[in-house]
N, CA, C and O atoms as CSV, one atom per row, in Angstrom:
chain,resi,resn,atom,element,x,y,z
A,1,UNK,N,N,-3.046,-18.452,-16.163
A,1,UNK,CA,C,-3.392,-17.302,-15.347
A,1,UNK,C,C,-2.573,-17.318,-14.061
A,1,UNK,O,O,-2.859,-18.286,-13.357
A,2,UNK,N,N,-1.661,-16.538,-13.571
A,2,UNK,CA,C,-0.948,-16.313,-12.392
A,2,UNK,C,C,-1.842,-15.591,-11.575
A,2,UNK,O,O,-2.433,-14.561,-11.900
A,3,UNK,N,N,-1.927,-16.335,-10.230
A,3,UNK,CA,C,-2.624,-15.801,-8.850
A,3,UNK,C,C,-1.900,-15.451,-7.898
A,3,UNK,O,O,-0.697,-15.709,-7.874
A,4,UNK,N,N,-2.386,-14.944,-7.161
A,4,UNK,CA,C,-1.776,-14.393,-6.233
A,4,UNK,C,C,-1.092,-15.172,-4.947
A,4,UNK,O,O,-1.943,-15.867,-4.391
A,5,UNK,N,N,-0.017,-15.238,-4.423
A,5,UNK,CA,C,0.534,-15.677,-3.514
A,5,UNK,C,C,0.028,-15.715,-2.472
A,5,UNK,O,O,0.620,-16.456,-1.687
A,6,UNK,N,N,-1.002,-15.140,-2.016
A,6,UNK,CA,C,-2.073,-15.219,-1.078
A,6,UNK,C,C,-3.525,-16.790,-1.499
A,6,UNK,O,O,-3.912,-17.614,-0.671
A,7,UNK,N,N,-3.834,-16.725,-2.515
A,7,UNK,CA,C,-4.281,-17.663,-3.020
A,7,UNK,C,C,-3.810,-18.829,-3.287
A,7,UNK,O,O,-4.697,-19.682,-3.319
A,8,UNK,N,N,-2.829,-19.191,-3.480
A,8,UNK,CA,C,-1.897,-20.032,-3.706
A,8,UNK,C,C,-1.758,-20.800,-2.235
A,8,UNK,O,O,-1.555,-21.989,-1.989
A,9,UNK,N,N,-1.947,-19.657,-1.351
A,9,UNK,CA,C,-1.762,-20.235,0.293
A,9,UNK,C,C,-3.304,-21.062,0.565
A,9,UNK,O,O,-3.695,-22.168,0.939
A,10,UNK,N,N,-3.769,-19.991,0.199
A,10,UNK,CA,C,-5.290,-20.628,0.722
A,10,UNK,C,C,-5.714,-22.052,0.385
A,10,UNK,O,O,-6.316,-22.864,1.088
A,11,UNK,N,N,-5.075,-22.198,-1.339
A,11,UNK,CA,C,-5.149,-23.468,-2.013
A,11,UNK,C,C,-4.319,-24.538,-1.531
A,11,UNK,O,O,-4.795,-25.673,-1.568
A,12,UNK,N,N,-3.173,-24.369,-1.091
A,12,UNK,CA,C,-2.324,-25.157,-0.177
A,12,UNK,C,C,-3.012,-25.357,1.287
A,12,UNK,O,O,-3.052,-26.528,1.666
A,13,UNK,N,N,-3.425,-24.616,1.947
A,13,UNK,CA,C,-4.285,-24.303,2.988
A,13,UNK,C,C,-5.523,-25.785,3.150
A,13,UNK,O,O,-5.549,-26.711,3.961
A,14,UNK,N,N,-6.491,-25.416,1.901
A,14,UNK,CA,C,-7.003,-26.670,1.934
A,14,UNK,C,C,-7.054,-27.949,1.341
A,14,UNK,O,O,-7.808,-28.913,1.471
A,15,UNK,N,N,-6.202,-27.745,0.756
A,15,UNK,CA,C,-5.431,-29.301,0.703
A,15,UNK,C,C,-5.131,-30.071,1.845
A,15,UNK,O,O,-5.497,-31.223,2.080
A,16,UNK,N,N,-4.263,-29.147,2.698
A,16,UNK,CA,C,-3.714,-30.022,3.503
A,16,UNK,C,C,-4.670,-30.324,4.762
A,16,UNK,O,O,-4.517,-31.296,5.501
A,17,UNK,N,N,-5.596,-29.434,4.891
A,17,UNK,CA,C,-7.077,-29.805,6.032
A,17,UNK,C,C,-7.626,-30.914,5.420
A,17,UNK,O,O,-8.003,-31.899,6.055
A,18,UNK,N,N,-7.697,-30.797,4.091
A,18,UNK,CA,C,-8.629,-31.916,3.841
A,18,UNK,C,C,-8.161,-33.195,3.692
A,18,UNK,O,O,-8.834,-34.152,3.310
A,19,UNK,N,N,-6.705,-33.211,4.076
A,19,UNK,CA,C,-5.889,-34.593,3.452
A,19,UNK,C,C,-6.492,-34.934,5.384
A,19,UNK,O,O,-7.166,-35.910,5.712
A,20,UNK,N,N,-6.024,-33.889,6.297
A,20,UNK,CA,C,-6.241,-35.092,7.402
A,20,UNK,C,C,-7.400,-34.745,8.016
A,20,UNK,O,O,-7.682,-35.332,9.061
A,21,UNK,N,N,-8.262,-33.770,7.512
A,21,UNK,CA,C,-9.945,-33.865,8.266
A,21,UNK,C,C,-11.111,-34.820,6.838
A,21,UNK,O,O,-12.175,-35.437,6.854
A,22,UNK,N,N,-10.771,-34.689,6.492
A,22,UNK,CA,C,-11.209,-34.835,5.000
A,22,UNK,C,C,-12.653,-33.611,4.815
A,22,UNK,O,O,-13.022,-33.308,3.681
A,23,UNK,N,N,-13.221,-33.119,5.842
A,23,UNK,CA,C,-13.907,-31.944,5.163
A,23,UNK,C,C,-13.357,-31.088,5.314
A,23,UNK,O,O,-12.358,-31.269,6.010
A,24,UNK,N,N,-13.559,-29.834,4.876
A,24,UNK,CA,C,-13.009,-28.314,4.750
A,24,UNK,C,C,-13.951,-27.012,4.954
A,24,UNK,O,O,-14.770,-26.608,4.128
A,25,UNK,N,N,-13.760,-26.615,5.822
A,25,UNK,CA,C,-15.154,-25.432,6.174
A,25,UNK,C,C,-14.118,-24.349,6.609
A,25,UNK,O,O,-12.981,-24.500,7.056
A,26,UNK,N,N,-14.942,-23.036,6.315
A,26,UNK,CA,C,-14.155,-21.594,6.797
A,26,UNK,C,C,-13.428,-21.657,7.905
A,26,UNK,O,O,-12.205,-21.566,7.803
A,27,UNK,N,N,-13.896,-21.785,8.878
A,27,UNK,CA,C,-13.111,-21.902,10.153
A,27,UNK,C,C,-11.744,-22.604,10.586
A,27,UNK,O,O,-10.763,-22.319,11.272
A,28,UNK,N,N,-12.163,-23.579,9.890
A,28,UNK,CA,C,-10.465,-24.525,9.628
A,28,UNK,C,C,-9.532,-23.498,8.889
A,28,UNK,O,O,-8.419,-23.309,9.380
A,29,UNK,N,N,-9.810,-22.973,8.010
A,29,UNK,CA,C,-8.949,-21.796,7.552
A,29,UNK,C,C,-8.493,-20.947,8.422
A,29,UNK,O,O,-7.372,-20.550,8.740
A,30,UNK,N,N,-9.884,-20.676,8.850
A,30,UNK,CA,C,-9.142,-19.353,10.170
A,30,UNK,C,C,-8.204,-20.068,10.717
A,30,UNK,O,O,-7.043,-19.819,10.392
A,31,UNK,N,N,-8.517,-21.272,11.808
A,31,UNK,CA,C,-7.612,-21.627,12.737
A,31,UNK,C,C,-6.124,-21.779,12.340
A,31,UNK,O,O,-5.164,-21.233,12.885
A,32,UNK,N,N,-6.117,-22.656,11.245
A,32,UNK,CA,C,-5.204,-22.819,10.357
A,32,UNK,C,C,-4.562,-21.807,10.319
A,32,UNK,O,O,-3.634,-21.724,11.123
A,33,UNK,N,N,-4.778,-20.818,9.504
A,33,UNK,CA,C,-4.255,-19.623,9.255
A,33,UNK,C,C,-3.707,-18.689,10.366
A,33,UNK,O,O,-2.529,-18.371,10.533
A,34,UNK,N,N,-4.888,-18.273,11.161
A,34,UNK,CA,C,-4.430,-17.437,12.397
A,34,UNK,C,C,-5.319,-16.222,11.956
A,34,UNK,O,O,-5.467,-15.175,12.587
A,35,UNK,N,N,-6.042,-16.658,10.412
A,35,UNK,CA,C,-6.416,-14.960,9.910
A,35,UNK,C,C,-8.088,-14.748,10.535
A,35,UNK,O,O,-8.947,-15.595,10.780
A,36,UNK,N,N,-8.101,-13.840,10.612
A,36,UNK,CA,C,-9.899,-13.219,10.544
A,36,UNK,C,C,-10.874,-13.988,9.594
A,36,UNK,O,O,-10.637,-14.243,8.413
A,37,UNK,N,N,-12.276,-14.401,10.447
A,37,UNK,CA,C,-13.297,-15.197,9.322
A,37,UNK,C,C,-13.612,-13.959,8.327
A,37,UNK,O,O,-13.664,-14.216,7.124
A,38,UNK,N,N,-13.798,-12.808,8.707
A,38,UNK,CA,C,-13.792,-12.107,7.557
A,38,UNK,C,C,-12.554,-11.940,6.377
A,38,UNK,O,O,-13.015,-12.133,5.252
A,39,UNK,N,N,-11.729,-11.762,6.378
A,39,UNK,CA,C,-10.649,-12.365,5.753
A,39,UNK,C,C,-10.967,-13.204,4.727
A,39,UNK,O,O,-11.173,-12.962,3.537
A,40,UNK,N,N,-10.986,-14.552,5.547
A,40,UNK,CA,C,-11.116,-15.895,5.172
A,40,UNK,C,C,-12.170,-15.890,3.763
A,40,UNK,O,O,-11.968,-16.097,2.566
A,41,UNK,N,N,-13.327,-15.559,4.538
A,41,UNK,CA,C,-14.713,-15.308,4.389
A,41,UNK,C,C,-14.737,-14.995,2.366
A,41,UNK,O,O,-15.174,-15.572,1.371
A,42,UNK,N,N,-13.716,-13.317,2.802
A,42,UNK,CA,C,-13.351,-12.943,1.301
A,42,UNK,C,C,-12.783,-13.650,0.376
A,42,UNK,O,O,-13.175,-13.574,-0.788
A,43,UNK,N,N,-11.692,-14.509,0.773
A,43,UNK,CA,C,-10.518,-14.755,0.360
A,43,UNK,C,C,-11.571,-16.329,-0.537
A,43,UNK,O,O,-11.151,-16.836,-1.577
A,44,UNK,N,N,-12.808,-16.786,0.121
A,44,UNK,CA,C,-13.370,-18.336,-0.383
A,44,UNK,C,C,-14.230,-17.166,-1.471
A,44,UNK,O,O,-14.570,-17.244,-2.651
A,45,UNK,N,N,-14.350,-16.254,-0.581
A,45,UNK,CA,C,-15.793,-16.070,-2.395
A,45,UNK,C,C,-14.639,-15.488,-3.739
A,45,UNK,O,O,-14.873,-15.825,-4.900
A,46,UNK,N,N,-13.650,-14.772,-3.463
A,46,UNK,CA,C,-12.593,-14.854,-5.141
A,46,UNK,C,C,-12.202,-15.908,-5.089
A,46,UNK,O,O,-12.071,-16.115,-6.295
A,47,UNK,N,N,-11.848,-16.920,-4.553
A,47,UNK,CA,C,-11.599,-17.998,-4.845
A,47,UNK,C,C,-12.932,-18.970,-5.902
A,47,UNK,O,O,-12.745,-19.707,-6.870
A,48,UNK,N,N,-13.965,-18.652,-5.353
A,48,UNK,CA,C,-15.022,-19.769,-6.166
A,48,UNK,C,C,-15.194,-18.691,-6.834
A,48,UNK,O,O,-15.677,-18.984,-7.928
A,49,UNK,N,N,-15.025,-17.503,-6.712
A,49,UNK,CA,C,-15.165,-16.620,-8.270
A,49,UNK,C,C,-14.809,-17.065,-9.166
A,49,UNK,O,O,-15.493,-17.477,-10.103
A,50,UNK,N,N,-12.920,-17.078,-8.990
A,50,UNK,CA,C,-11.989,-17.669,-9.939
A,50,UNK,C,C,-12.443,-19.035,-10.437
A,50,UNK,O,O,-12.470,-19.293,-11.640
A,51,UNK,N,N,-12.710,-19.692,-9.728
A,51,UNK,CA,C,-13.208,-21.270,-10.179
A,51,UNK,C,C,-12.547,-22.116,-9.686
A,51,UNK,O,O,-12.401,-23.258,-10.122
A,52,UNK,N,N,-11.931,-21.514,-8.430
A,52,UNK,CA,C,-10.566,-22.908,-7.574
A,52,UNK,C,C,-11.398,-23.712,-6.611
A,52,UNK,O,O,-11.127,-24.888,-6.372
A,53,UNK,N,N,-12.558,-22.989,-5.978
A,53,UNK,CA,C,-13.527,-24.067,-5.284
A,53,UNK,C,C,-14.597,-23.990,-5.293
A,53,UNK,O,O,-15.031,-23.249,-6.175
A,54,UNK,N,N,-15.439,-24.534,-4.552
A,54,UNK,CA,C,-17.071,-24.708,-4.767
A,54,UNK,C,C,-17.950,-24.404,-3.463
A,54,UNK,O,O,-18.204,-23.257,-3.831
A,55,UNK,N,N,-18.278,-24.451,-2.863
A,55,UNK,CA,C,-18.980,-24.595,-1.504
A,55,UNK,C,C,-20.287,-24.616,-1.422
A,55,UNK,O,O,-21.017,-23.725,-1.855
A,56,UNK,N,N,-20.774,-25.964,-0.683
A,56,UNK,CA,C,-22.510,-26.886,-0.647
A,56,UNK,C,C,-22.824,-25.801,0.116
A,56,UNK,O,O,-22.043,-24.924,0.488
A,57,UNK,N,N,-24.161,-25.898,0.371
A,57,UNK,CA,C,-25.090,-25.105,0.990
A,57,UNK,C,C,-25.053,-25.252,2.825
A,57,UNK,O,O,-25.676,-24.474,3.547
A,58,UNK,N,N,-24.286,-26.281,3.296
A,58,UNK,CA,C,-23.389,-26.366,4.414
A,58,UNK,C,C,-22.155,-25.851,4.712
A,58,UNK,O,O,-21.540,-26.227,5.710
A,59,UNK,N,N,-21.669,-24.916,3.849
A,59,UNK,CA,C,-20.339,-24.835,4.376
A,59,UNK,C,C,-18.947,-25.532,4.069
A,59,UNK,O,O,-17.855,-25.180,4.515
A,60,UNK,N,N,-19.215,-26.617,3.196
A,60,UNK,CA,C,-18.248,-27.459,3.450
A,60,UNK,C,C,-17.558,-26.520,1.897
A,60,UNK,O,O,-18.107,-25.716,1.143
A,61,UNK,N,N,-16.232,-27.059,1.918
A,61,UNK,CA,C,-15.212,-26.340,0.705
A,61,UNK,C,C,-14.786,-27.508,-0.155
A,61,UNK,O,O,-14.513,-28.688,0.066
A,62,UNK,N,N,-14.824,-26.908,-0.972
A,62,UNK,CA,C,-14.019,-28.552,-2.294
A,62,UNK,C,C,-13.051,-27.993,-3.609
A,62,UNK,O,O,-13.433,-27.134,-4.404
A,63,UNK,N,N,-12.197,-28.431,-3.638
A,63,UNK,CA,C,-11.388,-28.074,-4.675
A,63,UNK,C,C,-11.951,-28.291,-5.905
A,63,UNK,O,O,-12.376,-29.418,-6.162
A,64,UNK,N,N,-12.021,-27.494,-6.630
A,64,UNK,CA,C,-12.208,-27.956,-8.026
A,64,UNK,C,C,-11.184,-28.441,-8.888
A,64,UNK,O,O,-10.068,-28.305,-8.385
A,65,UNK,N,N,-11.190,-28.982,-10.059
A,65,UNK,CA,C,-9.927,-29.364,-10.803
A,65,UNK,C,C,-8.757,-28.757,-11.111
A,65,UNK,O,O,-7.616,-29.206,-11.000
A,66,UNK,N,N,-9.133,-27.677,-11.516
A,66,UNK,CA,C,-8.509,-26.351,-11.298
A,66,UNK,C,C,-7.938,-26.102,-9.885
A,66,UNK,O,O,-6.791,-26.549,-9.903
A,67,UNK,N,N,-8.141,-25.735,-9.011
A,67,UNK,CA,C,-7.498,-25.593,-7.795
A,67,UNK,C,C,-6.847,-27.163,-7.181
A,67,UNK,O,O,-5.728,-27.162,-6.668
A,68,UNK,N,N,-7.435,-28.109,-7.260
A,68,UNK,CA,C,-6.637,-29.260,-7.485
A,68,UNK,C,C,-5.108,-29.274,-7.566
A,68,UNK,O,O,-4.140,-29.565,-6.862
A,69,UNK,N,N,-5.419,-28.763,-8.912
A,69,UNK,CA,C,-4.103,-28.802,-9.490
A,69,UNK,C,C,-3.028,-27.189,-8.903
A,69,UNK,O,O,-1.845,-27.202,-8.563
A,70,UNK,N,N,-3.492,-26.592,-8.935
A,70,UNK,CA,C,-2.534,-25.291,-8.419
A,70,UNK,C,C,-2.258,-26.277,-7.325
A,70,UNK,O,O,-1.197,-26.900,-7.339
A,71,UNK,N,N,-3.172,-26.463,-6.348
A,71,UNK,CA,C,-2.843,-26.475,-4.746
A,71,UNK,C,C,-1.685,-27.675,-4.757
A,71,UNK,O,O,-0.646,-27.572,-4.105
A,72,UNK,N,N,-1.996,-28.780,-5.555
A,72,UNK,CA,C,-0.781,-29.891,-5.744
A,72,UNK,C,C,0.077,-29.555,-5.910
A,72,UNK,O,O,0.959,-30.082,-5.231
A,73,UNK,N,N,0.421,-28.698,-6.679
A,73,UNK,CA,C,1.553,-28.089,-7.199
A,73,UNK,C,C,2.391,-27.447,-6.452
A,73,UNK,O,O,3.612,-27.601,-6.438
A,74,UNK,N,N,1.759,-26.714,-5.815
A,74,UNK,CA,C,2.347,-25.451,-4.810
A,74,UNK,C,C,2.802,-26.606,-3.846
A,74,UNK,O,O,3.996,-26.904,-3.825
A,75,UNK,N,N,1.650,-27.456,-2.821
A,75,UNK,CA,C,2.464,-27.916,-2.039
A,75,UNK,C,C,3.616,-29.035,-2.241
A,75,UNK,O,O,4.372,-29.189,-1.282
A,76,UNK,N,N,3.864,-29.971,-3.591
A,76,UNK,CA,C,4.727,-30.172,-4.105
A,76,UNK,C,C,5.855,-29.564,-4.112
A,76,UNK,O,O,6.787,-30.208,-3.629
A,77,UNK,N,N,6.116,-28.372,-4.562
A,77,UNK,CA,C,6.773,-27.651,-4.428
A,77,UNK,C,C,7.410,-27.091,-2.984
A,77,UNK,O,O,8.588,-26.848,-2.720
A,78,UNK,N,N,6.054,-26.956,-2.029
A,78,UNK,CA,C,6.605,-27.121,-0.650
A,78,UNK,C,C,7.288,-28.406,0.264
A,78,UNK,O,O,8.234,-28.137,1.005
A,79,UNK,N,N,6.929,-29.387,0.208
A,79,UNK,CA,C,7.528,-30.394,0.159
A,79,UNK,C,C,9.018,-30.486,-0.074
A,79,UNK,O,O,9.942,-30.343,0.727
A,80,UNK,N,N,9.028,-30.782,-1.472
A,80,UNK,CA,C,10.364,-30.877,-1.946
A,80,UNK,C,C,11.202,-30.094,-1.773
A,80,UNK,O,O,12.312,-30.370,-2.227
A,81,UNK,N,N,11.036,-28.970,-1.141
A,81,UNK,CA,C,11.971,-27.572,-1.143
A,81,UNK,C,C,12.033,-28.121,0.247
A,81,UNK,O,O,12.881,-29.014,0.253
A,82,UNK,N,N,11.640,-28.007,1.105
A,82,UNK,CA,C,11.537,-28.236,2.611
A,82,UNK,C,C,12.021,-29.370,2.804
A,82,UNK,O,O,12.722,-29.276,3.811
A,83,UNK,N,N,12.051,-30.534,2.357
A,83,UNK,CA,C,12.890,-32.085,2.706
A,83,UNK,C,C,14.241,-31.787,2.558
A,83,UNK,O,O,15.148,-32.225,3.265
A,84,UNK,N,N,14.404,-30.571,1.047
A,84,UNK,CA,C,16.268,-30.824,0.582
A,84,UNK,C,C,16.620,-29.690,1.899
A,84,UNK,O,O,17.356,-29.757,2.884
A,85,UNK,N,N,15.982,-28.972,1.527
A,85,UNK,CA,C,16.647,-27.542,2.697
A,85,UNK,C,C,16.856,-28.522,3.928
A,85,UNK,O,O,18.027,-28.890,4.008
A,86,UNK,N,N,16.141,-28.964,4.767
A,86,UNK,CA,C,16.674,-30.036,6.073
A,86,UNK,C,C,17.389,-31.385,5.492
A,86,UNK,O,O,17.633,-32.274,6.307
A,87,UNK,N,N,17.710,-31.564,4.227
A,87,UNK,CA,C,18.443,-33.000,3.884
A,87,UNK,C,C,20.106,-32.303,3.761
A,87,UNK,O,O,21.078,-32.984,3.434
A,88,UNK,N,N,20.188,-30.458,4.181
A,88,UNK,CA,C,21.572,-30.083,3.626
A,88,UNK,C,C,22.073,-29.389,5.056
A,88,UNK,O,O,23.190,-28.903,5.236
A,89,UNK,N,N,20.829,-29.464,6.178
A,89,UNK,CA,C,21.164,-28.931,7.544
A,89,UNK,C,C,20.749,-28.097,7.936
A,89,UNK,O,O,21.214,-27.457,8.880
A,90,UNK,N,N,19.417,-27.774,7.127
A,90,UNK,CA,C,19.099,-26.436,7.540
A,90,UNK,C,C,17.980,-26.656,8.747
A,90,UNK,O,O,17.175,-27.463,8.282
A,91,UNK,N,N,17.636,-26.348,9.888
A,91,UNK,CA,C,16.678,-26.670,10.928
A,91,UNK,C,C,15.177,-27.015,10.553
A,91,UNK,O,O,15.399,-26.636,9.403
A,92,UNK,N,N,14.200,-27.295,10.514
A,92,UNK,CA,C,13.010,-28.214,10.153
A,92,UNK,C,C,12.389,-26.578,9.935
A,92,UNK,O,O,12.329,-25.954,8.876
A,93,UNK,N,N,11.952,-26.124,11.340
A,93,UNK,CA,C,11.627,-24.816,11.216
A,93,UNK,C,C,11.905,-23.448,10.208
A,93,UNK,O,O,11.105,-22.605,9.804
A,94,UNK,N,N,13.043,-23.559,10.031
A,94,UNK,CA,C,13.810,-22.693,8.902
A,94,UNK,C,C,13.452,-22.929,7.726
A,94,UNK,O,O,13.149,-21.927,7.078
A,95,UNK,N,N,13.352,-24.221,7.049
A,95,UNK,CA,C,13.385,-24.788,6.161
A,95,UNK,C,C,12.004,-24.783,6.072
A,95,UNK,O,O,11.752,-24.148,5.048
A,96,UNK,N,N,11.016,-25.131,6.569
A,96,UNK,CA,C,9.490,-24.924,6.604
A,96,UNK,C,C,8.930,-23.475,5.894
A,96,UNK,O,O,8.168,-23.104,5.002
A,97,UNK,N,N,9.963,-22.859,7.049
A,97,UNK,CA,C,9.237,-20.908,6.615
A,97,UNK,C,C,10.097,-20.800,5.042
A,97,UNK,O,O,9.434,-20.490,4.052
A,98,UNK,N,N,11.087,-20.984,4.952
A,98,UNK,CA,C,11.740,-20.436,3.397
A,98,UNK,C,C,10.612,-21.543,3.014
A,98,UNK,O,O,9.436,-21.223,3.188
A,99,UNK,N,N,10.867,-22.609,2.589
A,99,UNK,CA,C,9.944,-23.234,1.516
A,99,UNK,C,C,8.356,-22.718,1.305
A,99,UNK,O,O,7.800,-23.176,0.306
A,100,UNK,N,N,7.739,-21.997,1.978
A,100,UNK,CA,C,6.368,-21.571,1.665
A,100,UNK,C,C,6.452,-20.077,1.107
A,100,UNK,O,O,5.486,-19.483,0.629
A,101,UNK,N,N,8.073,-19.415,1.264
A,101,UNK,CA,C,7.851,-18.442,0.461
A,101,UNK,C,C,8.734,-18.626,-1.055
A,101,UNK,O,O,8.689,-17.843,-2.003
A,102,UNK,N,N,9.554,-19.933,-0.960
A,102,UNK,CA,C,10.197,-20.138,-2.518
A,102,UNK,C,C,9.255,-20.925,-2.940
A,102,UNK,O,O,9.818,-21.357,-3.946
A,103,UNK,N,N,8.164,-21.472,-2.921
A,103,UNK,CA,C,7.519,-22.459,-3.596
A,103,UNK,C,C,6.781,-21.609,-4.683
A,103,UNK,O,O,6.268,-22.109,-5.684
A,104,UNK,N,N,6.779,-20.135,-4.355
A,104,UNK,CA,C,5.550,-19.507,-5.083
A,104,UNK,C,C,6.178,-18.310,-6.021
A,104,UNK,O,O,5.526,-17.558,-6.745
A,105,UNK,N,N,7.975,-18.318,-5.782
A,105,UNK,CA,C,8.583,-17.271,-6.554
A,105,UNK,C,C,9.481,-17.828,-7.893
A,105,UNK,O,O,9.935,-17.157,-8.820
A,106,UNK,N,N,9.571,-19.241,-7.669
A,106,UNK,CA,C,10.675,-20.173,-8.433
A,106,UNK,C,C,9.955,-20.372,-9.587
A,106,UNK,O,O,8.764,-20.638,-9.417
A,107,UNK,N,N,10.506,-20.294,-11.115
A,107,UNK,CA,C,10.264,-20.665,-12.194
A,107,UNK,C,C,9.518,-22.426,-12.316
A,107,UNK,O,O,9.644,-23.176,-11.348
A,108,UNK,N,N,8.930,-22.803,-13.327
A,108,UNK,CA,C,8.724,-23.965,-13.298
A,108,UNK,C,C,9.986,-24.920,-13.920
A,108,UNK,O,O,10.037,-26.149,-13.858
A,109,UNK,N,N,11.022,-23.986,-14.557
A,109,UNK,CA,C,12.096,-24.222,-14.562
A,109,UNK,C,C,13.254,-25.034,-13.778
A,109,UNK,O,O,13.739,-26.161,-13.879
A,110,UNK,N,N,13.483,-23.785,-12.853
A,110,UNK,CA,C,14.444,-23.736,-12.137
A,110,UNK,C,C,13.920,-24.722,-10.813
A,110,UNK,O,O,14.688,-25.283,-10.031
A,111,UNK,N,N,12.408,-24.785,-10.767
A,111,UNK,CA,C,11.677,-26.099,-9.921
A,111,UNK,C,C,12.589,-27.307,-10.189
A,111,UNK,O,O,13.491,-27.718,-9.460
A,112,UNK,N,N,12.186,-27.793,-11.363
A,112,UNK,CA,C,12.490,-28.801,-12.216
A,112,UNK,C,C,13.703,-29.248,-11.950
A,112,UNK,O,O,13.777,-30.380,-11.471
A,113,UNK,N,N,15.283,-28.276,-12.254
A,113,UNK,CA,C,16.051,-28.292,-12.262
A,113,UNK,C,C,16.555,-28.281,-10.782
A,113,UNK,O,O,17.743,-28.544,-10.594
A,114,UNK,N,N,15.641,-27.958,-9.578
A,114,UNK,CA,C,15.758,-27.738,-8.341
A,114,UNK,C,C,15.467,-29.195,-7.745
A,114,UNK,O,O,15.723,-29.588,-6.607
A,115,UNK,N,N,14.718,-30.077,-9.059
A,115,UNK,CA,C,14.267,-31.751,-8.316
A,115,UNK,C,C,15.038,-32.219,-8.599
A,115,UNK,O,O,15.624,-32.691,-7.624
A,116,UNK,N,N,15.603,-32.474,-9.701
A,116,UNK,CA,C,16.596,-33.165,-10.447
A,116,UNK,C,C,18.110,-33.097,-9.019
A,116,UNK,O,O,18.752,-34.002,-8.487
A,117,UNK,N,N,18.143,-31.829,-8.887
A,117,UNK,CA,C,19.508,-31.953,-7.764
A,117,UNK,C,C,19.329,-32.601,-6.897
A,117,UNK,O,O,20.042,-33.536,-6.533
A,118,UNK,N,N,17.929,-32.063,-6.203
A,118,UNK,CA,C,17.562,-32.952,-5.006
A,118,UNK,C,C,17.287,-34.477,-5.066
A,118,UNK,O,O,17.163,-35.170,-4.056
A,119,UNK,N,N,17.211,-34.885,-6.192
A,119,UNK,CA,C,16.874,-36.344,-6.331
A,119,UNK,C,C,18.291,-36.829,-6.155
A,119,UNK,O,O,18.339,-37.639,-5.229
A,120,UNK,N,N,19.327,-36.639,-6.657
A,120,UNK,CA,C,20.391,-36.505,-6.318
A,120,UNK,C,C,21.506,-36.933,-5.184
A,120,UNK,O,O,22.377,-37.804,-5.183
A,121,UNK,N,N,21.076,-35.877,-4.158
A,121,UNK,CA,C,21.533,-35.367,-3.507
A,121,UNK,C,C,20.905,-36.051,-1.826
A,121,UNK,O,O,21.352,-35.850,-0.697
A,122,UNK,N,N,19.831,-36.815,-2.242
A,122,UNK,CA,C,18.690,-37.595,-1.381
A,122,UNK,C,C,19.335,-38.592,-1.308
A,122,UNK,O,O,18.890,-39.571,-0.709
């Protein structure tokens, strides 16, 4: 099932709160984000629609296996795009903003074939 590039953020979104807060609640999104709790708000209930997270009766957010795995992926993908782009000169900043919008347009292909260089080329 292909989601939306907006979702894909959100799932990257809390991954990475939860790698260094280890809980995850709406508001960290907002801040994170910059977006509206209403926004946000929407964006967690299609999300546990879909089945990418869960949320206790506190607030707190949790990936499910399913979103797990998208959100790994995606930021994998951000990562590795963002290390080679600054491993070839491109400014940290530059390389930051392109990699969060190629992480989510690139084949799983041309990914692949996009590590292989960079392994490379590292």
């Amino acid at each position: 099932m292909k989601i939306q590039e907006s979702a894909e953020n959100y799932l990257e979104t809390i991954l990475m709160i939860r790698e260094r807060k280890q809980i995850v609640r709406s508001i960290d999104i907002v801040r994170e984000l910059n977006f509206s709790k209403p926004s946000v708000s929407v964006a967690m209930k299609n999300l546990k629609e879909a089945g990418y997270i869960t949320m206790d009766e506190t607030g707190r957010i949790y990936l499910t296996d399913q979103g797990e795995a998208l959100a790994t992926k995606i930021y994998d993908r951000h990562v590795k795009v963002s290390d080679w782009l600054t491993s070839i000169g491109v400014p940290r900043d530059i390389a930051e903003a392109d990699a969060c919008k190629m992480e989510h347009v690139i084949s799983e292909e041309t990914f692949e074939a996009f590590k292989r260089l960079a392994e490379k080329s590292l």
